[in-house]
C-alpha positions in Angstrom: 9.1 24.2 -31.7 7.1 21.5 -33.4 10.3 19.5 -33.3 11.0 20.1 -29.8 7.5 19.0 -29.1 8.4 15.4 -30.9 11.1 14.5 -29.2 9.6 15.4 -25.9 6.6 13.4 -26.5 9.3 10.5 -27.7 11.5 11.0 -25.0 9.8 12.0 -21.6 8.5 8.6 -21.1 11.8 7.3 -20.9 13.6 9.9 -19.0 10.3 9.5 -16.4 11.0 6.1 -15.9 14.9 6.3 -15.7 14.7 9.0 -12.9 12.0 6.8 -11.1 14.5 3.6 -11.3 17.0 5.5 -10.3 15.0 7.7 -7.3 13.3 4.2 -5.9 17.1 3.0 -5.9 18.4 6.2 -4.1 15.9 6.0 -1.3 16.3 2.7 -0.3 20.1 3.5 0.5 19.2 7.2 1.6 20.0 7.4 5.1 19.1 11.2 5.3 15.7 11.1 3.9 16.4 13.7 1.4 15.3 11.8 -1.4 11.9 11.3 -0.1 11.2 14.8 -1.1 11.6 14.3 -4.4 7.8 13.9 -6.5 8.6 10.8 -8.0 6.4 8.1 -10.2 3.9 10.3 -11.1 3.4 12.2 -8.4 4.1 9.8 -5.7 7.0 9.7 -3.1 8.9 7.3 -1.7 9.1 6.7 1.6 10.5 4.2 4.4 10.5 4.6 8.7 13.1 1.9 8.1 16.6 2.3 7.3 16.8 -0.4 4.8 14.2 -2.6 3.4 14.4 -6.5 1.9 13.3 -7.5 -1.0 11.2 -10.5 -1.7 10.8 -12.0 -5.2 8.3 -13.7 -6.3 9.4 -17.2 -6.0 10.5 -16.0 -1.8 7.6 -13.8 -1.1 4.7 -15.2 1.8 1.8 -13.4 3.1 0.4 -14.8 6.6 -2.8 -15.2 7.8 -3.2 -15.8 11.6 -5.0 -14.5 14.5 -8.2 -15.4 15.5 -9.4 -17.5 12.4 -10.0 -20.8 11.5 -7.8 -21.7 9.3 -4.2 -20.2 9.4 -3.3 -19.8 5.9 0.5 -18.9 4.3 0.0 -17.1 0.7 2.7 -17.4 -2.2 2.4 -15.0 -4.7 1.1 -16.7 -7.5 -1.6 -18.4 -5.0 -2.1 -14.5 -4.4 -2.5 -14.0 -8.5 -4.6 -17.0 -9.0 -7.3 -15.7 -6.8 -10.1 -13.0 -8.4 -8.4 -10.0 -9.1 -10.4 -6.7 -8.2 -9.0 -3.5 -10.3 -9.9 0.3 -8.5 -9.4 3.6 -9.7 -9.2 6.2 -7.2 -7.0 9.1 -6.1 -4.4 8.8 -3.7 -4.3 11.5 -1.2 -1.5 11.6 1.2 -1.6 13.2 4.8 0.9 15.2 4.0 -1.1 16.9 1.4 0.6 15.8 -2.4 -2.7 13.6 -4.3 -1.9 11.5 -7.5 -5.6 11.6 -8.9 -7.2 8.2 -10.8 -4.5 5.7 -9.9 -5.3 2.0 -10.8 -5.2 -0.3 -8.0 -5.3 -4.5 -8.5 -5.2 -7.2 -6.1 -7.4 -9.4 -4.0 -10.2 -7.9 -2.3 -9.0 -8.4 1.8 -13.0 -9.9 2.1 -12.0 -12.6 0.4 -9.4 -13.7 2.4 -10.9 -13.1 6.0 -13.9 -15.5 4.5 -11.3 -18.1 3.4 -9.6 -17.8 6.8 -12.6 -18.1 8.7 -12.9 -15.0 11.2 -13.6 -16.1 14.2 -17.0 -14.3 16.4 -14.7 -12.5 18.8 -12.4 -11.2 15.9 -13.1 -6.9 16.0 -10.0 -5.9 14.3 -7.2 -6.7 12.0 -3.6 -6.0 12.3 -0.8 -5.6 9.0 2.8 -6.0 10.0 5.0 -5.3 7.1 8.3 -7.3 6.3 10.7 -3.8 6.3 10.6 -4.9 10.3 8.9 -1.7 11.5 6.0 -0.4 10.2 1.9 -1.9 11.6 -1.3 -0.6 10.8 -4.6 -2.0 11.6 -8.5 -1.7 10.9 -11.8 -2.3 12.6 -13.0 -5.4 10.6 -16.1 -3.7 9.5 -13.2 -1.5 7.6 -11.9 -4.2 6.3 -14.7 -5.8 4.7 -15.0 -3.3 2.6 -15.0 -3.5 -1.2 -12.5 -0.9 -1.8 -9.9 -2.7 0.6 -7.6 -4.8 -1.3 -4.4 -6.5 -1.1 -3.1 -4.9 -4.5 -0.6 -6.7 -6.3 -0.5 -4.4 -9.1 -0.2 -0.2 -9.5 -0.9 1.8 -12.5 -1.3 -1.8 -14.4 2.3 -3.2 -13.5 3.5 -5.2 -11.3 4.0 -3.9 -7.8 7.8 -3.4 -7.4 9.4 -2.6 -4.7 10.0 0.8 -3.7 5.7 1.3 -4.0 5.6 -1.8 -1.9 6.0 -5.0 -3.5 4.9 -7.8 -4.2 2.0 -7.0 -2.7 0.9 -4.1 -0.2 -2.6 -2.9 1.4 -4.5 -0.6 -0.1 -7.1 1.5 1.7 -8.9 3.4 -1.2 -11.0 5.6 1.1 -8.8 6.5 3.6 -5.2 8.2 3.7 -2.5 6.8 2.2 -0.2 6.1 5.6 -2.6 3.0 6.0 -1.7 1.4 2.9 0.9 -0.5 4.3 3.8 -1.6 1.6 5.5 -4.7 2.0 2.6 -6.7 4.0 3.9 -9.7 5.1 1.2 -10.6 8.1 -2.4 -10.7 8.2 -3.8 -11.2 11.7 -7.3 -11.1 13.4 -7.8 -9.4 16.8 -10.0 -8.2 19.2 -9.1 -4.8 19.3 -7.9 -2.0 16.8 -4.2 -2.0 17.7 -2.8 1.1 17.0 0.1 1.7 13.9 3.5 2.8 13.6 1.7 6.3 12.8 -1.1 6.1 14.9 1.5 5.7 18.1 3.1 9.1 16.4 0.0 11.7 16.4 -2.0 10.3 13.5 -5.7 9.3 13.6 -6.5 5.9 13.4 -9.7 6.1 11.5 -8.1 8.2 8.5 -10.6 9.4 6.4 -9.8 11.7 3.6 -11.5 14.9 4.8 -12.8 14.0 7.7 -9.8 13.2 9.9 -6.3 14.2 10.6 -7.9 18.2 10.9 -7.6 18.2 7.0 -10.8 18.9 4.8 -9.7 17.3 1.4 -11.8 16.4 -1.5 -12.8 12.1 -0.2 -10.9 9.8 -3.0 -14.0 7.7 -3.4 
């Protein structure tokens, strides 16, 4: 037993990250869904509304700021990296009802790029479009400003990769996870909350964890 217990301990990290390579790959090709069942990355499962998704290296990937601001900004991702990084650990608690508890978040606080942009005074909202082609979400700016908003570049201290939404994603601490968008590719200021790709399907648009949605969770925050 005690040797079992050795080579679990030596091997189950391995074996964890080999199904997770291999269950990121599936999904992205998976045109039945299936797949998205499967707990995967420590609790978390993939998931796409689209039926394929591009990938964007680092050297390819932009992030787009536009809208009612000032100054319309394009973002590589290392001008994304060489900004002050803010790092969050929070649960993630999904609408659906699975929770990964006291997952590291880092990235760029969204604050700090509305205040480089330059929101302009008729600004109320901000809209994320996403570079899979189909999936939106927005918040109220007051939302946005918050501190526990960021656009993470990084999830359980690596590099954001693709199937969790790399290079770089939205991340919502506070709120449920389907407003997190993966794959951000636009940034853009509004005068009114626009409803998401969920939000057009049922879901409430101010998604608080346990206090929206008709679900009573325990708040991530």
């Amino acid at each position: 037993m005690l040797g079992l217990g050795v080579a679990g301990v030596t091997f189950a990290p391995p074996l964890q990250r080999g199904l997770e390579s291999f269950l990121g790959a599936a999904s992205d090709k998976d045109p039945t869904g299936l797949t998205d069942l499967l707990p995967n990355g420590g609790g978390f499962r993939y998931y796409s509304v689209a039926a394929s998704v591009p990938h964007r290296s680092a050297s390819t990937y932009r992030l787009k700021i536009d809208g009612l601001v000032d100054r319309p900004t394009t973002y590589s991702l290392p001008r994304l990296r060489a900004l002050p990084q803010t790092r969050l650990v929070r649960d993630v608690q999904c609408v659906t009802g699975w929770r990964v508890p006291s997952t590291p978040f880092e990235g760029v606080r969204l604050s700090a790029l509305l205040d480089a942009a330059g929101v302009r005074p008729a600004a109320r909202a901000v809209r994320f479009t996403c570079f899979d082609g189909t999936y939106s979400e927005s918040l109220t700016l007051k939302q946005a400003r918050r501190a526990d908003v960021l656009v993470a570049l990084r999830m359980q201290d690596k590099d954001l990769g693709h199937t969790h939404g790399g290079p770089a994603r939205l991340y919502v601490a506070p709120m449920y996870f389907y407003k997190s968008a993966k794959w951000l590719s636009g940034i853009t200021l509004t005068d009114e909350v626009e409803p998401g790709y969920w939000e057009k399907r049922g879901y409430d648009v101010d998604a608080w964890v346990g206090d929206s949605n008709g679900r009573d969770d325990e708040p991530t925050t």
